[in-house]
Gaussian input, Z-matrix of N, CA and C with variables (Angstrom, degrees):
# hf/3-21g

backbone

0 1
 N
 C     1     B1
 C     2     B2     1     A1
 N     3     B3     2     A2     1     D1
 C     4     B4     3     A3     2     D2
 C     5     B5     4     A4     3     D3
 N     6     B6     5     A5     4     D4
 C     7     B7     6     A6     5     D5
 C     8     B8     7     A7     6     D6
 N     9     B9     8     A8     7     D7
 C    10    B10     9     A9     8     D8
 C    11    B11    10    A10     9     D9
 N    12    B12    11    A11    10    D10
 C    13    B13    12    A12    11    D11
 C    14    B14    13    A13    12    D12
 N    15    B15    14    A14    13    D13
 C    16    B16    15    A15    14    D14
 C    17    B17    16    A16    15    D15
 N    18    B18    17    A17    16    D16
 C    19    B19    18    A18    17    D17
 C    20    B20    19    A19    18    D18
 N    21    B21    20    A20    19    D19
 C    22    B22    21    A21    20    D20
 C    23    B23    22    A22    21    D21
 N    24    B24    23    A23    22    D22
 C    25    B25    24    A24    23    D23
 C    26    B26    25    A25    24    D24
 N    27    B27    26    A26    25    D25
 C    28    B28    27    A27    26    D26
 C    29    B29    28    A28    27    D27
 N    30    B30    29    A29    28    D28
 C    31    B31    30    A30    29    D29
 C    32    B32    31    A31    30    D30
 N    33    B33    32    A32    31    D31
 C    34    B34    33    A33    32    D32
 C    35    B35    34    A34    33    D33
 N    36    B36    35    A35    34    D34
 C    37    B37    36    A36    35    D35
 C    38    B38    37    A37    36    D36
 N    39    B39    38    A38    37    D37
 C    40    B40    39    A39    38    D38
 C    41    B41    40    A40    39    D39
 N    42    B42    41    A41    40    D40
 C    43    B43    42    A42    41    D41
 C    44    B44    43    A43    42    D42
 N    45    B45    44    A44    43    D43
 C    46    B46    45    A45    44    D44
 C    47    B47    46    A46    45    D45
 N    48    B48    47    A47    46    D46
 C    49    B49    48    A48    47    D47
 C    50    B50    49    A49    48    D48
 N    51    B51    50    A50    49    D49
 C    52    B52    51    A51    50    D50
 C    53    B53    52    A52    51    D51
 N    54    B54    53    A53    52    D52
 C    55    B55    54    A54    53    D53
 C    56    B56    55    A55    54    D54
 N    57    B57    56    A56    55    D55
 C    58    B58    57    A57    56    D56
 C    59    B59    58    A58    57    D57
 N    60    B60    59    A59    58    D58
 C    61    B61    60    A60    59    D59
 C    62    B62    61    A61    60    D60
 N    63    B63    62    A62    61    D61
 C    64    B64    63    A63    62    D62
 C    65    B65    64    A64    63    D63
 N    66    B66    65    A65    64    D64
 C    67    B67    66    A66    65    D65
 C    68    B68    67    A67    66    D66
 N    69    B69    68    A68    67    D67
 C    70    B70    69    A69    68    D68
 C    71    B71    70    A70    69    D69
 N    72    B72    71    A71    70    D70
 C    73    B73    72    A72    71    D71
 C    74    B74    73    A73    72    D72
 N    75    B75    74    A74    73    D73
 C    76    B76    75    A75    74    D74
 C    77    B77    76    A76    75    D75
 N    78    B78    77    A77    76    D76
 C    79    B79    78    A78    77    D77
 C    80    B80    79    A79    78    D78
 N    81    B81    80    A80    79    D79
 C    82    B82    81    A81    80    D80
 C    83    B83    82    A82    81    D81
 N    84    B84    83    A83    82    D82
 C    85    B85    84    A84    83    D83
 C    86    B86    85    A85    84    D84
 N    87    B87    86    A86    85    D85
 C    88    B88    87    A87    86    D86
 C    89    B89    88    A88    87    D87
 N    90    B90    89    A89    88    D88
 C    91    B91    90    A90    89    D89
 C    92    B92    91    A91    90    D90
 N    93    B93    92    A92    91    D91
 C    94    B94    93    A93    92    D92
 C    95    B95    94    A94    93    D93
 N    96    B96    95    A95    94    D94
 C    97    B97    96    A96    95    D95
 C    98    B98    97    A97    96    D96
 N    99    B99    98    A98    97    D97
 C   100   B100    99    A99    98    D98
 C   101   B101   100   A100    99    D99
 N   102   B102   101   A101   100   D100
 C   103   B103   102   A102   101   D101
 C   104   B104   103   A103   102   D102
 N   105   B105   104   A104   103   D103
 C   106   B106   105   A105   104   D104
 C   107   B107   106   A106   105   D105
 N   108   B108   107   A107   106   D106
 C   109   B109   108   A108   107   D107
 C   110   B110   109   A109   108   D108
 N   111   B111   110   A110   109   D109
 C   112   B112   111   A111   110   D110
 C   113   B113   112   A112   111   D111
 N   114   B114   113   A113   112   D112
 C   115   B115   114   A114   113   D113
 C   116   B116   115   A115   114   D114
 N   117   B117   116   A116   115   D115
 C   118   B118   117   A117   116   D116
 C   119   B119   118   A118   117   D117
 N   120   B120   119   A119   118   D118
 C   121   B121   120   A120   119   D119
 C   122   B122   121   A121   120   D120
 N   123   B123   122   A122   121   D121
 C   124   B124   123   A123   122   D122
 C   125   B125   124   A124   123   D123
 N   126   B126   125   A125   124   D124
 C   127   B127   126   A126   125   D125
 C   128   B128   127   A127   126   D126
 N   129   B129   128   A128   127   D127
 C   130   B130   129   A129   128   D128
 C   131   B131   130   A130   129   D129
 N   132   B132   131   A131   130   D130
 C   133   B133   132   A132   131   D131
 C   134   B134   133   A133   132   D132
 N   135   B135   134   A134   133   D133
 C   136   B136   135   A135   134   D134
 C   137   B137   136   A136   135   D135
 N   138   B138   137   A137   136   D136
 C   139   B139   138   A138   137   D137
 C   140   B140   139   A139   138   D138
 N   141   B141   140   A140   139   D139
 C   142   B142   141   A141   140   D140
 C   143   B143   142   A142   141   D141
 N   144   B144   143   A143   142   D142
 C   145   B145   144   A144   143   D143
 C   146   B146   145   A145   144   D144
 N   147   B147   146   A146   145   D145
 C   148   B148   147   A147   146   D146
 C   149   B149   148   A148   147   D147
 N   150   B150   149   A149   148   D148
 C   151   B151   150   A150   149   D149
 C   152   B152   151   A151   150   D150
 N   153   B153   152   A152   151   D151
 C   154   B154   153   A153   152   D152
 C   155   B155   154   A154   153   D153
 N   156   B156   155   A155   154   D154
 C   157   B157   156   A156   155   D155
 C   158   B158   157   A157   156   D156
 N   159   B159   158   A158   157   D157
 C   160   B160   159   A159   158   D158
 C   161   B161   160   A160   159   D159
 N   162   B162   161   A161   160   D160
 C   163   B163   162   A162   161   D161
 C   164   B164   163   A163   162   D162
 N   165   B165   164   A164   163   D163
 C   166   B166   165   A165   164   D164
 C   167   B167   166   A166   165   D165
 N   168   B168   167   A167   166   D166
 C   169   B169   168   A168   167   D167
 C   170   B170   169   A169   168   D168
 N   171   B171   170   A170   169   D169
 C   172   B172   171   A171   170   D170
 C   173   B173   172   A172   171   D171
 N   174   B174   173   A173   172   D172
 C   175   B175   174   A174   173   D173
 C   176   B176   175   A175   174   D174
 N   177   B177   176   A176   175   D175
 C   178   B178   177   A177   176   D176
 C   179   B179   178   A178   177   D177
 N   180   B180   179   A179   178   D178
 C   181   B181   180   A180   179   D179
 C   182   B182   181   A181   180   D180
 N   183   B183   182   A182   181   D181
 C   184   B184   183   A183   182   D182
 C   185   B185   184   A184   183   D183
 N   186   B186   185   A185   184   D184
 C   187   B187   186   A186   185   D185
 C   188   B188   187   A187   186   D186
 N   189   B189   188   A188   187   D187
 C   190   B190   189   A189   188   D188
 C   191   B191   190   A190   189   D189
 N   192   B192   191   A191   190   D190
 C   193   B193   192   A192   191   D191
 C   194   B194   193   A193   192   D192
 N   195   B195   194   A194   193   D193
 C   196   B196   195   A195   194   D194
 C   197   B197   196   A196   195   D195
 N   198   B198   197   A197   196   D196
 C   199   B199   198   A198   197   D197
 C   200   B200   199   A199   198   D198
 N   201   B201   200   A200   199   D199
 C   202   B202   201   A201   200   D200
 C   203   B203   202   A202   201   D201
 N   204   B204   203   A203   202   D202
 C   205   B205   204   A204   203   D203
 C   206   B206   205   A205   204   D204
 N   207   B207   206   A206   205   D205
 C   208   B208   207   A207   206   D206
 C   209   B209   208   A208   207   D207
 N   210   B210   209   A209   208   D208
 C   211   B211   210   A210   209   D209
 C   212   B212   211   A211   210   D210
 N   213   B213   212   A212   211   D211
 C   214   B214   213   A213   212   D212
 C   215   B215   214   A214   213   D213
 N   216   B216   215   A215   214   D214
 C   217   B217   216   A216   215   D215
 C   218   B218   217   A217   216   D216
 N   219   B219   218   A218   217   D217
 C   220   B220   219   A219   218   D218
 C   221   B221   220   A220   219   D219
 N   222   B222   221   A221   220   D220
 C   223   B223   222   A222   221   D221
 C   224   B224   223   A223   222   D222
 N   225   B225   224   A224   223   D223
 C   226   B226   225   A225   224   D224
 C   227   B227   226   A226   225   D225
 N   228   B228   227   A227   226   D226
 C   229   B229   228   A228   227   D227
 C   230   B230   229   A229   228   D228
 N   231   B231   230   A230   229   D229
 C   232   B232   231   A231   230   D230
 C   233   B233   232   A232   231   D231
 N   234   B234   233   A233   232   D232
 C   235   B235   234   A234   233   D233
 C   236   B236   235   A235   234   D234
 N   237   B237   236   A236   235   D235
 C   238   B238   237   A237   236   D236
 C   239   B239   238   A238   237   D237
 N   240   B240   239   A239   238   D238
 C   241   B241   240   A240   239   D239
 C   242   B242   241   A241   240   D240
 N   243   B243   242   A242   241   D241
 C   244   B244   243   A243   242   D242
 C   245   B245   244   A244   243   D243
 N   246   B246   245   A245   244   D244
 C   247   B247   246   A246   245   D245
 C   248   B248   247   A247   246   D246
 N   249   B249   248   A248   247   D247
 C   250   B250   249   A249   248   D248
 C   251   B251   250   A250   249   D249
 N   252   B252   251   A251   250   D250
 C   253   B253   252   A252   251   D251
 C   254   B254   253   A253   252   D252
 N   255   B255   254   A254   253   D253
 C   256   B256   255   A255   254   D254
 C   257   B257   256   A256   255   D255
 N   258   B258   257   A257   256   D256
 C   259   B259   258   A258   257   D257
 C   260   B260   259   A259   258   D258
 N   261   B261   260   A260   259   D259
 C   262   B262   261   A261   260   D260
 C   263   B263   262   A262   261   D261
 N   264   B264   263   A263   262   D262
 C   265   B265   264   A264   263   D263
 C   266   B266   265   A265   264   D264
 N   267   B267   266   A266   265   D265
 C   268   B268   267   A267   266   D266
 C   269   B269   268   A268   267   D267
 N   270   B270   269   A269   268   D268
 C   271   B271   270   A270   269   D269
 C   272   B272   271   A271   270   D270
 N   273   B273   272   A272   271   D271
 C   274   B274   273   A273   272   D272
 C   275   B275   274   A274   273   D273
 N   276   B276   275   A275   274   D274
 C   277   B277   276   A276   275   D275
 C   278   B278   277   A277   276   D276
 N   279   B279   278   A278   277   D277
 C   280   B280   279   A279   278   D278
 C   281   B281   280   A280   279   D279
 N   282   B282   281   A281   280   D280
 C   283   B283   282   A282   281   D281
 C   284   B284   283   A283   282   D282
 N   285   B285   284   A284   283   D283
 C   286   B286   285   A285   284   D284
 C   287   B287   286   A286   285   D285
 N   288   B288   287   A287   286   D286
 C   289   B289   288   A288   287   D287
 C   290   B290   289   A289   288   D288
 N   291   B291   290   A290   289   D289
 C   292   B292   291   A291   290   D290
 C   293   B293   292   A292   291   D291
 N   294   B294   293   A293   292   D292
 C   295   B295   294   A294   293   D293
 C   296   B296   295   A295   294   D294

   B1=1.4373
   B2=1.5161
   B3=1.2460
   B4=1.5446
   B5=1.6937
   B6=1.0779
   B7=1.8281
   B8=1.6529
   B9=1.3901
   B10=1.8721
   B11=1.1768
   B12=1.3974
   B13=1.8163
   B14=1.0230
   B15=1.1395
   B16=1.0050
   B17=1.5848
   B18=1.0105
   B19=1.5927
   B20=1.5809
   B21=1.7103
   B22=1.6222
   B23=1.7215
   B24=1.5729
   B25=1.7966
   B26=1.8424
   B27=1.2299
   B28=1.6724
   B29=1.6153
   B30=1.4731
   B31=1.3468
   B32=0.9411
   B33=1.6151
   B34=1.6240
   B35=1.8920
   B36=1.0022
   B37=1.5197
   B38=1.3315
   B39=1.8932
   B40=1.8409
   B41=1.4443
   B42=1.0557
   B43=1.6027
   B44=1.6035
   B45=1.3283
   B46=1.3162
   B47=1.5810
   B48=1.8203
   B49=1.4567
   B50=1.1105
   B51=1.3612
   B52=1.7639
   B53=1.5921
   B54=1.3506
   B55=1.1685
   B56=1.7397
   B57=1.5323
   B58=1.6915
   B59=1.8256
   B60=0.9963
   B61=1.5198
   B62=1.1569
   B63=1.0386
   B64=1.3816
   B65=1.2855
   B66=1.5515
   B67=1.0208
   B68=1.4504
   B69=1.5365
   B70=1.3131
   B71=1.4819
   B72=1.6247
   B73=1.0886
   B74=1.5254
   B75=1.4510
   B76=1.8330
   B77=1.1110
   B78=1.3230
   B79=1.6701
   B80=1.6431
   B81=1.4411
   B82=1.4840
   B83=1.4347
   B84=1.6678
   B85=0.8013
   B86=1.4532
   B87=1.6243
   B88=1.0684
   B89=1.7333
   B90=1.2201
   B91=1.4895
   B92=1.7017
   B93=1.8728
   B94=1.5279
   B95=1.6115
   B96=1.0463
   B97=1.8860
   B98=1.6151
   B99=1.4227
   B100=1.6597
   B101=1.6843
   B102=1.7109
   B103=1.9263
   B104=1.4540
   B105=1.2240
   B106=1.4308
   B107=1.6152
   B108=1.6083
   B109=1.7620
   B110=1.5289
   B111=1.3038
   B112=1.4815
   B113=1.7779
   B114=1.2879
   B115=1.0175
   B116=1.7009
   B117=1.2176
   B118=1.6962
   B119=1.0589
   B120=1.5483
   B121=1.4214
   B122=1.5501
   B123=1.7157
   B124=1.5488
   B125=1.4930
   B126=1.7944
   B127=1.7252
   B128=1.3867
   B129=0.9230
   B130=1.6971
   B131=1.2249
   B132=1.5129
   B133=1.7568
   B134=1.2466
   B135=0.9691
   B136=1.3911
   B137=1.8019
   B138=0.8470
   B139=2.1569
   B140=1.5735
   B141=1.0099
   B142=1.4005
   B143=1.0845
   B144=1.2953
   B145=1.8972
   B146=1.5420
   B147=1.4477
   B148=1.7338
   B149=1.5475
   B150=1.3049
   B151=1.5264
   B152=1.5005
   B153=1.2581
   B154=1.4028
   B155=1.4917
   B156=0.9863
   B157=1.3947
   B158=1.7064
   B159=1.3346
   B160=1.6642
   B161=1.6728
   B162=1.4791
   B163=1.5857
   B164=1.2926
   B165=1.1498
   B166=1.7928
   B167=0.9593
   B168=1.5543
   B169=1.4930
   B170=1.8984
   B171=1.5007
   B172=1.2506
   B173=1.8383
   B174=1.3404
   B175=1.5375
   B176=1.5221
   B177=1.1355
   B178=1.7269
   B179=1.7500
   B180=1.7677
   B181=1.3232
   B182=1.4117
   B183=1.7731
   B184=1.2192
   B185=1.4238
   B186=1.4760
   B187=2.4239
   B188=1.3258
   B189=1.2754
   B190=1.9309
   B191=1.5126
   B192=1.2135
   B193=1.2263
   B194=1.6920
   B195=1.8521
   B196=1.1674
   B197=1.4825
   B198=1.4809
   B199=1.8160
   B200=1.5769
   B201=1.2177
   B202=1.1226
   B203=1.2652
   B204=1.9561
   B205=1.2712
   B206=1.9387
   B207=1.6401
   B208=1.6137
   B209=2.2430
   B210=1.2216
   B211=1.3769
   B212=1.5074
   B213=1.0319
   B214=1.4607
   B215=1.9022
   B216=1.4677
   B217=2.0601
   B218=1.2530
   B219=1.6830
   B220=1.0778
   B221=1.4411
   B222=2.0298
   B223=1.7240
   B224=2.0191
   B225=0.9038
   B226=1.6817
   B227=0.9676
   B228=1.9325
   B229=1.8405
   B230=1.5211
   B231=1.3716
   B232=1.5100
   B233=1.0424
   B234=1.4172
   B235=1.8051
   B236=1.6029
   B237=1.3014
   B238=1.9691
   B239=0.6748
   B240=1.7048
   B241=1.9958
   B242=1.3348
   B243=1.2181
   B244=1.8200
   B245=1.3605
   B246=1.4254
   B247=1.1219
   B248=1.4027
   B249=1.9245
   B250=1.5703
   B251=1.2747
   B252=1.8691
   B253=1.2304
   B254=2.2417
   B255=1.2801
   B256=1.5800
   B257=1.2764
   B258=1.7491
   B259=1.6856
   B260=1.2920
   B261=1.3419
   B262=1.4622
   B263=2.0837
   B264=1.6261
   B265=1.4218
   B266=1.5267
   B267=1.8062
   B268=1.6604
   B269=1.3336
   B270=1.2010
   B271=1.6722
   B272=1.3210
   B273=0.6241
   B274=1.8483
   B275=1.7736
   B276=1.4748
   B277=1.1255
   B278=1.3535
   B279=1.3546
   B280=1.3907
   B281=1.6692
   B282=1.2830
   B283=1.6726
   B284=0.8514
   B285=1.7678
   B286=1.2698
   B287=2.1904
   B288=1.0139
   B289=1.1637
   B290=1.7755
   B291=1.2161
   B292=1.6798
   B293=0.8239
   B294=1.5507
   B295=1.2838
   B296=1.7782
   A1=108.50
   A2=127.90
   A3=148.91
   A4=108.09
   A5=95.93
   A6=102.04
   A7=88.58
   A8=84.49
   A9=121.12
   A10=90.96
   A11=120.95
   A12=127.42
   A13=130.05
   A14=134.09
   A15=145.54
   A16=153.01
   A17=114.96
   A18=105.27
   A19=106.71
   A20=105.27
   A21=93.33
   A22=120.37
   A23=83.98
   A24=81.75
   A25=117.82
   A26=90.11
   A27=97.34
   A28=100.31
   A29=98.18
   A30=107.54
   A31=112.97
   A32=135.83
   A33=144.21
   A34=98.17
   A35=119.53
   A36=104.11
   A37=118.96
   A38=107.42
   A39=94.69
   A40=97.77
   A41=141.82
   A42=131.14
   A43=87.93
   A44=111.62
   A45=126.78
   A46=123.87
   A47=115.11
   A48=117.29
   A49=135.56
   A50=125.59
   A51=129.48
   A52=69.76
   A53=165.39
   A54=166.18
   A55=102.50
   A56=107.00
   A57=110.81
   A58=72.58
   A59=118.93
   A60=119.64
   A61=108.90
   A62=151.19
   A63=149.92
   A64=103.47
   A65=137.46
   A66=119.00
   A67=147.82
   A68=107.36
   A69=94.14
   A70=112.61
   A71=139.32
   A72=123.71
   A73=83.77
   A74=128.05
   A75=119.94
   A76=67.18
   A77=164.12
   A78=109.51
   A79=138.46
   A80=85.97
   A81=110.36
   A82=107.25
   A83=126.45
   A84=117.15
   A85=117.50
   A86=106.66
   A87=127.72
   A88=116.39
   A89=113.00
   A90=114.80
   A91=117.02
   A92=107.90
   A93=82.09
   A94=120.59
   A95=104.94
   A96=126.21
   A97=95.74
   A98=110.63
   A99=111.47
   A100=97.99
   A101=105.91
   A102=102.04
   A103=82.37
   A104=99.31
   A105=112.47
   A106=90.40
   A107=104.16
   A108=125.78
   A109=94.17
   A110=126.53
   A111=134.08
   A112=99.32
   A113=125.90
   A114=128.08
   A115=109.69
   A116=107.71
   A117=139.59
   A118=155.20
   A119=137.92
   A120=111.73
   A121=85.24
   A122=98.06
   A123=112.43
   A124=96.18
   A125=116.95
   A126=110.16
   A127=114.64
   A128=144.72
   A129=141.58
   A130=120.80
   A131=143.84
   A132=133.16
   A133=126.41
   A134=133.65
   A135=122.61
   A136=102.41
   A137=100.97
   A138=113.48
   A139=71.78
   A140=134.87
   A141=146.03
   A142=117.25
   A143=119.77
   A144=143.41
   A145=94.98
   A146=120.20
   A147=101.83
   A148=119.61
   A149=109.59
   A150=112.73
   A151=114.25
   A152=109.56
   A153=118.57
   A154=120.79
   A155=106.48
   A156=110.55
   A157=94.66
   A158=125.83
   A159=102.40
   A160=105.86
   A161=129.22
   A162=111.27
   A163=109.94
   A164=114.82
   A165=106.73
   A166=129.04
   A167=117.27
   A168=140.52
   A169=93.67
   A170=107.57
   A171=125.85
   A172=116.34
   A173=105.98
   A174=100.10
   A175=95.37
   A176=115.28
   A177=113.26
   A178=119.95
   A179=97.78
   A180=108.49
   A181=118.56
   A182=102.98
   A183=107.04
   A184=144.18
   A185=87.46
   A186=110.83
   A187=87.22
   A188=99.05
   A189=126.52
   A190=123.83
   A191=131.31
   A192=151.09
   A193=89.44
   A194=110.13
   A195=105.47
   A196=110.29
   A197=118.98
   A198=125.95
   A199=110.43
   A200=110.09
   A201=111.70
   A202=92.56
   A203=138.95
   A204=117.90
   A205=71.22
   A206=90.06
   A207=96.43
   A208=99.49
   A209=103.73
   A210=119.83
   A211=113.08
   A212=133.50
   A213=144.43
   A214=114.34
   A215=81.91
   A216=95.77
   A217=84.11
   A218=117.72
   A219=130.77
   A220=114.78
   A221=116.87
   A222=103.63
   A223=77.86
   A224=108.49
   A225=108.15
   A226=125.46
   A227=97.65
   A228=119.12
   A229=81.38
   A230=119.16
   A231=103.57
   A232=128.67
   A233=109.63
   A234=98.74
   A235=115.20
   A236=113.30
   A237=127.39
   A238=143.24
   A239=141.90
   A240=130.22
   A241=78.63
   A242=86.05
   A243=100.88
   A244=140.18
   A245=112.61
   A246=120.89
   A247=162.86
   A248=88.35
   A249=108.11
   A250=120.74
   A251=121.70
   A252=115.31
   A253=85.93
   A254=106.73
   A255=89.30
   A256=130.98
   A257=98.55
   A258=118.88
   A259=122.43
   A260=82.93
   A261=99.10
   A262=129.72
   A263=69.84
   A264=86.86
   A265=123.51
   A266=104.89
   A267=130.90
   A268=94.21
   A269=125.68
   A270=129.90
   A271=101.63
   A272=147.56
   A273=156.61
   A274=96.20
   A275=114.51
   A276=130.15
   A277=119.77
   A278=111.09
   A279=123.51
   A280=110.68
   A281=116.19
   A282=103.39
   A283=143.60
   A284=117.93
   A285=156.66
   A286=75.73
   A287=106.56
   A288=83.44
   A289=141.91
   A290=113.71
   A291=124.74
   A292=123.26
   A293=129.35
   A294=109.90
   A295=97.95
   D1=131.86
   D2=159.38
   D3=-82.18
   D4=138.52
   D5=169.43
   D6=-156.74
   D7=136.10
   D8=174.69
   D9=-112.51
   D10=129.02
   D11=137.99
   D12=-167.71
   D13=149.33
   D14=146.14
   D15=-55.30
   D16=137.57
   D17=-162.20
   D18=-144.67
   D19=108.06
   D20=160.41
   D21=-150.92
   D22=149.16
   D23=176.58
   D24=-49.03
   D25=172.76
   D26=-177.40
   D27=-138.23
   D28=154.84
   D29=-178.00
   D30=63.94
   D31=16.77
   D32=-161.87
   D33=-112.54
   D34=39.94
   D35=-178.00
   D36=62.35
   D37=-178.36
   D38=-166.20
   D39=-95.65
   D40=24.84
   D41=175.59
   D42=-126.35
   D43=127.41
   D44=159.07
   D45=-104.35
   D46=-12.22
   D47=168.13
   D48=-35.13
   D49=-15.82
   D50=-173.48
   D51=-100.01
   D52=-102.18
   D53=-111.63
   D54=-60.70
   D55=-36.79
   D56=-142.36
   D57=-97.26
   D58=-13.94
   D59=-165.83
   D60=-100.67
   D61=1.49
   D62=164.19
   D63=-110.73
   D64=-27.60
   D65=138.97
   D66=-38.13
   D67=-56.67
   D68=174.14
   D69=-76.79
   D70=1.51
   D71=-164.34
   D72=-71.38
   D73=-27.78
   D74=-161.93
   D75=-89.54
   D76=-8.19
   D77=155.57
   D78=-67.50
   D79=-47.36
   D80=172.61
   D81=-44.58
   D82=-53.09
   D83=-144.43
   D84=-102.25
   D85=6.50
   D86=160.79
   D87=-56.82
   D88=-35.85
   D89=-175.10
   D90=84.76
   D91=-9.70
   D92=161.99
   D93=-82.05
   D94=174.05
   D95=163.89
   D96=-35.25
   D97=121.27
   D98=-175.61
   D99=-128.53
   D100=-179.12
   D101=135.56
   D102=169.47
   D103=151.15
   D104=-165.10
   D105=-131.90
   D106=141.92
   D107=-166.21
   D108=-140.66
   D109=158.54
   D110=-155.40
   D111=-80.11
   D112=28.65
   D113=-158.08
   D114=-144.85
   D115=-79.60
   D116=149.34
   D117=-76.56
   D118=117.87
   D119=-177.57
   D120=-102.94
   D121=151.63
   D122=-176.69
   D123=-111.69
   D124=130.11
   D125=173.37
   D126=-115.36
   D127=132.22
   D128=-174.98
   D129=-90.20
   D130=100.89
   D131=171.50
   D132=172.25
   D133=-141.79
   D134=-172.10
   D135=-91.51
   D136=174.30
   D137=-174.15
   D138=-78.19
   D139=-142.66
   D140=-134.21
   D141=1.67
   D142=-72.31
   D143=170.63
   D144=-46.67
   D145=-66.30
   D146=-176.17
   D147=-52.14
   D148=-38.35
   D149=-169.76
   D150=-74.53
   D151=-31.52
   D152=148.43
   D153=-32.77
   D154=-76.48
   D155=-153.21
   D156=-90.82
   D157=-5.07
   D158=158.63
   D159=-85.88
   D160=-17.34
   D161=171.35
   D162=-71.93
   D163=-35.03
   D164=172.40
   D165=-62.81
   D166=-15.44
   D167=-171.08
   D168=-79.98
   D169=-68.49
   D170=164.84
   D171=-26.63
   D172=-47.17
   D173=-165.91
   D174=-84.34
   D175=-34.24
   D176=-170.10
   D177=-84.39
   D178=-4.89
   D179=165.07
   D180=-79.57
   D181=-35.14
   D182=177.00
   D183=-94.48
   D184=12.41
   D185=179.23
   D186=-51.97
   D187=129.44
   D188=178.23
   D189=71.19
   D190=7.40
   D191=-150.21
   D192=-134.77
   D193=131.56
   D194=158.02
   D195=-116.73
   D196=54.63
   D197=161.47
   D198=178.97
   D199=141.37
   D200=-152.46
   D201=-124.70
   D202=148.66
   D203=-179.57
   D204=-114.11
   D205=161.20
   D206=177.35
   D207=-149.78
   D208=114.66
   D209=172.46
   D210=-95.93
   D211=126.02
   D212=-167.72
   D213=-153.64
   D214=143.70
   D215=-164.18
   D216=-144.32
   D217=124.04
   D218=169.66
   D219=-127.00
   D220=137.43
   D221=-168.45
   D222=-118.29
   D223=123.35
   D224=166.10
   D225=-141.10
   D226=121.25
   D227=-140.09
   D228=-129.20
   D229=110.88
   D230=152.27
   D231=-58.69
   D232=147.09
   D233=174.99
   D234=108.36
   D235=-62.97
   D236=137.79
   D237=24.03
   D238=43.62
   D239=-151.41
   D240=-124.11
   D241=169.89
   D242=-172.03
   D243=43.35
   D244=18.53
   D245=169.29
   D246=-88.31
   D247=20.05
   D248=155.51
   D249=-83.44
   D250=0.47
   D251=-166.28
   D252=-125.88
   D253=-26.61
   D254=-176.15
   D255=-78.94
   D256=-12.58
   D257=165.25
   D258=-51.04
   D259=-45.52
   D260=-177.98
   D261=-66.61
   D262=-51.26
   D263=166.62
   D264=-39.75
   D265=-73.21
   D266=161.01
   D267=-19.89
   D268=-86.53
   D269=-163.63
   D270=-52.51
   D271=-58.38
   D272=-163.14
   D273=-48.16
   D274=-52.76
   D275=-169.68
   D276=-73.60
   D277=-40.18
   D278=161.23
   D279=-65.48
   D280=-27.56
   D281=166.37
   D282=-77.72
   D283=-12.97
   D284=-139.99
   D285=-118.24
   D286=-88.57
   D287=-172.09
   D288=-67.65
   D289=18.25
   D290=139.84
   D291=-79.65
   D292=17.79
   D293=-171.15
   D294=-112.04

């Protein structure tokens, strides 16, 4: 399973980076397959362990904040490992040959 999302306090002023940043450190520091884009953090693993670690993501986005907005995209393929890097790959390959 892949999960993209996003997570940010509200009512917190116009910089939310100390928010988006203690979030992903519980991603990182979770140890699954991650990567974070100016948009999304992407997490790689099983539903339990992922869902995990985006509510923790959630609570540590939201220290001092009483509401949190939370955007989430989930692809869940049994069977599936490595597939923040073979997506990529696939597409890469498909571009490579239009050219």
């Amino acid at each position: 399973m892949i999960v993209a999302f996003s997570v940010s306090p509200l009512g917190s002023g116009e910089s939310v980076a100390p928010a988006v940043a203690r979030a992903v450190k519980v991603v990182r520091d979770s140890g699954l397959p991650n990567e974070t884009t100016s948009m999304f953090t992407s997490v790689e693993g099983e539903w339990d362990e992922v869902m995990d670690v985006v509510k923790r993501a959630v609570a540590a986005a939201g220290e001092g904040s009483s509401r949190v907005s939370l955007t989430l995209k989930a692809d869940i393929r049994e069977g599936v490992t490595d597939g923040l890097r073979s997506k990529v790959e696939d597409l890469e390959r498909e571009l490579d040959a239009l050219e």
